[in-house]
ZATOR-936004 format. One record per atom (N, C-alpha, C): x, y, z. Coordinates in pm, whole numbers, plus 50000, padded with zeros to 5 digits. Each point is the difference from the previous one (the first is absolute). Layout:
XYZ ...
//
This chain:
251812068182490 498955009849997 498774994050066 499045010150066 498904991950085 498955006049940 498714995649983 499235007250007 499125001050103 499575010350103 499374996450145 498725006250016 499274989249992 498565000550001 499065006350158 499565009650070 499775002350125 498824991050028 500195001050165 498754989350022 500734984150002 501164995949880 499914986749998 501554996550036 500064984850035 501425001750012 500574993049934 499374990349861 500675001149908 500205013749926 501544995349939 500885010949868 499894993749909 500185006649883 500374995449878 501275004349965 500944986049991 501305003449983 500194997949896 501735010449934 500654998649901 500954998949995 500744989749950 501554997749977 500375005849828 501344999449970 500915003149931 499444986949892 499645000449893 499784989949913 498054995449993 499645009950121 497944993649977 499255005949892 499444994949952 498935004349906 498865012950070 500265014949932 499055009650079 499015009549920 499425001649972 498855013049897 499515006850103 500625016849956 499355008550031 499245011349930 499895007250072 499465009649898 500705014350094 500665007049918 500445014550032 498965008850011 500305013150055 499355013950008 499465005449857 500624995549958 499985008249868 498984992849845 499194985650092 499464990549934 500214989949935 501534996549976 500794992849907 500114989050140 499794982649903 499614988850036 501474993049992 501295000050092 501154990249979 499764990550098 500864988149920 499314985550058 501594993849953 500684988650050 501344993350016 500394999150088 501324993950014 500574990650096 501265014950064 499614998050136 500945011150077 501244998349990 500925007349929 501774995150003 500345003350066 499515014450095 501315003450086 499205011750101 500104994750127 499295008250115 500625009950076 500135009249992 500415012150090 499255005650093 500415011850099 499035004550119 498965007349931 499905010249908 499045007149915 499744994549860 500544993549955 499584997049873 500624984849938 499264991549933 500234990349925 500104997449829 499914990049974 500815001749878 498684984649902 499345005849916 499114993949929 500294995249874 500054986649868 500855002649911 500775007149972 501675008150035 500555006650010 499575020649999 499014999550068 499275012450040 499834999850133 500435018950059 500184998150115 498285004550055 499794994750140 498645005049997 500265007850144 499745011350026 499575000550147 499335000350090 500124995250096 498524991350052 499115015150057 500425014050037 499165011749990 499165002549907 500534990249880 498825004449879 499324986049942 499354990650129 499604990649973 498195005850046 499364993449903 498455003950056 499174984250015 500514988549967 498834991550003 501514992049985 499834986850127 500354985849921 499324988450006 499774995549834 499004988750021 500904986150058 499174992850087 500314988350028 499324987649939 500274986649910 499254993449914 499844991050080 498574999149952 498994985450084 499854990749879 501024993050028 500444987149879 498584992850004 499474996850071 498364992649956 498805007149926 500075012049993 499545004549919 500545002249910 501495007849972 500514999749900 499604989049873 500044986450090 500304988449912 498114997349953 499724995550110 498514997949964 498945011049917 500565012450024 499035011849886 500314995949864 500734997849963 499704993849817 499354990149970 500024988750039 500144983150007 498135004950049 499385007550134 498565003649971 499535003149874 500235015749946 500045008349898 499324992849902 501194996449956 499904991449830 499164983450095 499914997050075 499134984550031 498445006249976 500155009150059 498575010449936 498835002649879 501234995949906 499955006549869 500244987549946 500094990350026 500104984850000 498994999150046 499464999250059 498554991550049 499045009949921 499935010149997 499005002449942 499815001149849 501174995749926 500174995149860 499874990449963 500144991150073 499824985949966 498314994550064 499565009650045 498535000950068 499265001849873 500415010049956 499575006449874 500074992349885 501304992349935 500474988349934 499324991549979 499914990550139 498824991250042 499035000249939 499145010650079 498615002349964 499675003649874 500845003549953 499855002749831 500364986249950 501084992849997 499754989749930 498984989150003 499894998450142 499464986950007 498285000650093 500075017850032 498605001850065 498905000449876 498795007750062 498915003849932 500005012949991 499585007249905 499755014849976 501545007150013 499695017150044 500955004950017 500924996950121 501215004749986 500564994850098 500025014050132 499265008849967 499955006650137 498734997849998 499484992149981 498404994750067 499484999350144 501404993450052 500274997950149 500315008350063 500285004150094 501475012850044 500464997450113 500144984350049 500244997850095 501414996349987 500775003449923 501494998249989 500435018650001 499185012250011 500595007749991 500455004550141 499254994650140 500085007350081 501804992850098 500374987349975 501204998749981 500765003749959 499954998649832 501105009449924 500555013550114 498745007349962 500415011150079 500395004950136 499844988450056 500534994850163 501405000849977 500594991249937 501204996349981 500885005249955 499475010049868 500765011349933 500015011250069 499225005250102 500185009950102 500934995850085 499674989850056 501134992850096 501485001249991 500154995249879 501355001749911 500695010649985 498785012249993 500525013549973 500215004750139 499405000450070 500255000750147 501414997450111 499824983249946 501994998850038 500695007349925 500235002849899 500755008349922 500255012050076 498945004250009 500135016650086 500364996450135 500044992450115 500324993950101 501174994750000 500935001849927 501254985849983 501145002550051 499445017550010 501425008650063 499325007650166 500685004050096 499405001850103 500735012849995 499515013350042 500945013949968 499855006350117 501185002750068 500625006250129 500115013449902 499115011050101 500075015149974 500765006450120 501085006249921 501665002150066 499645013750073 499845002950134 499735007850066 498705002050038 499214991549952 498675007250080 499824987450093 500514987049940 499214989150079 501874991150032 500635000849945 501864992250004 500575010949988 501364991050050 501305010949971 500954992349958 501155006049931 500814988549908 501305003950073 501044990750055 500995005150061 500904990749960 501355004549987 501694991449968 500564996950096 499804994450066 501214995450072 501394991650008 500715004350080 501074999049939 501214994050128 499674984749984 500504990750086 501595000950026 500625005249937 501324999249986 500874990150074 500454999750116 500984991250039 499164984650085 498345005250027 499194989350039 499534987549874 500465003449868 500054991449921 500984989649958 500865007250050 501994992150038 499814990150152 500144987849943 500494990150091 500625003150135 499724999850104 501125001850107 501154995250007 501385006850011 501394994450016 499794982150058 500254990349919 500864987450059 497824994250004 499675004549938 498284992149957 500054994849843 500194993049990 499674993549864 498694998449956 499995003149858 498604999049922 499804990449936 498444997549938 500024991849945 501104992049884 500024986149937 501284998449911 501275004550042 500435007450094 501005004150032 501044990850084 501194994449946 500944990150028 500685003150085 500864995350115 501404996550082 500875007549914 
//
């Protein structure tokens, strides 16, 4: 399965076994590993989907994925232990200062930010198009060509 972006000449490809989330016409969010690719329709944890009634597929940006939490909560960490601090071992109150708030909140926005960023969403007909193709005998070895691992 491709997904073909205009303008660019990278695709986003899909094989039989990739990790995919979409989102249907109908608003419902399926996400799993592709078992089984046909010319119109594929096959999602044993649900068939067809790609006519695909409206959005997200693609994941593993650096944000990973780094939006690990910000988030470092956030909420610094500015607790800011707070901690200054209460134990400062003078007066501990929002006396407030020069630990304008971080905090740097960081906890930040955090929230990758979060919402982590997925990249191809809108299926206005801007991509999602197509099957269907390699058939160009995926078969040529007569008397050996493949990889393949012995005498």
């Amino acid at each position: 399965m491709v997904l073909d972006k205009p303008g660019r000449v990278k695709r986003l490809h899909y094989n039989s076994g990739d990790f995919i989330f979409v989102k249907l016409n109908n608003g419902e969010k399926v996400e799993g590993r592709i078992g089984k690719l046909d010319s119109a329709r594929f096959v999602i944890n044993e649900r068939i989907i067809q790609v006519a009634d695909i409206d959005k597929v997200y693609k994941e940006r593993p650096m944000f994925s990973i780094l939006g939490p690990f910000i988030f909560f470092g956030g909420f960490v610094y500015g607790g232990s800011y707070v901690l601090n200054d209460y134990t071992f400062g003078e007066g109150s501990p929002f006396s200062r407030r020069s630990f708030i304008y971080p905090t909140v740097g960081l906890v926005s930040s955090g929230a930010l990758m979060r919402f960023l982590a997925y990249r969403r191809y809108k299926i007909g206005r801007c991509c198009d999602v197509k099957t193709i269907d390699l058939g005998d160009f995926a078969k070895p040529a007569p008397g060509v050996k493949s990889k691992g393949q012995e005498e």
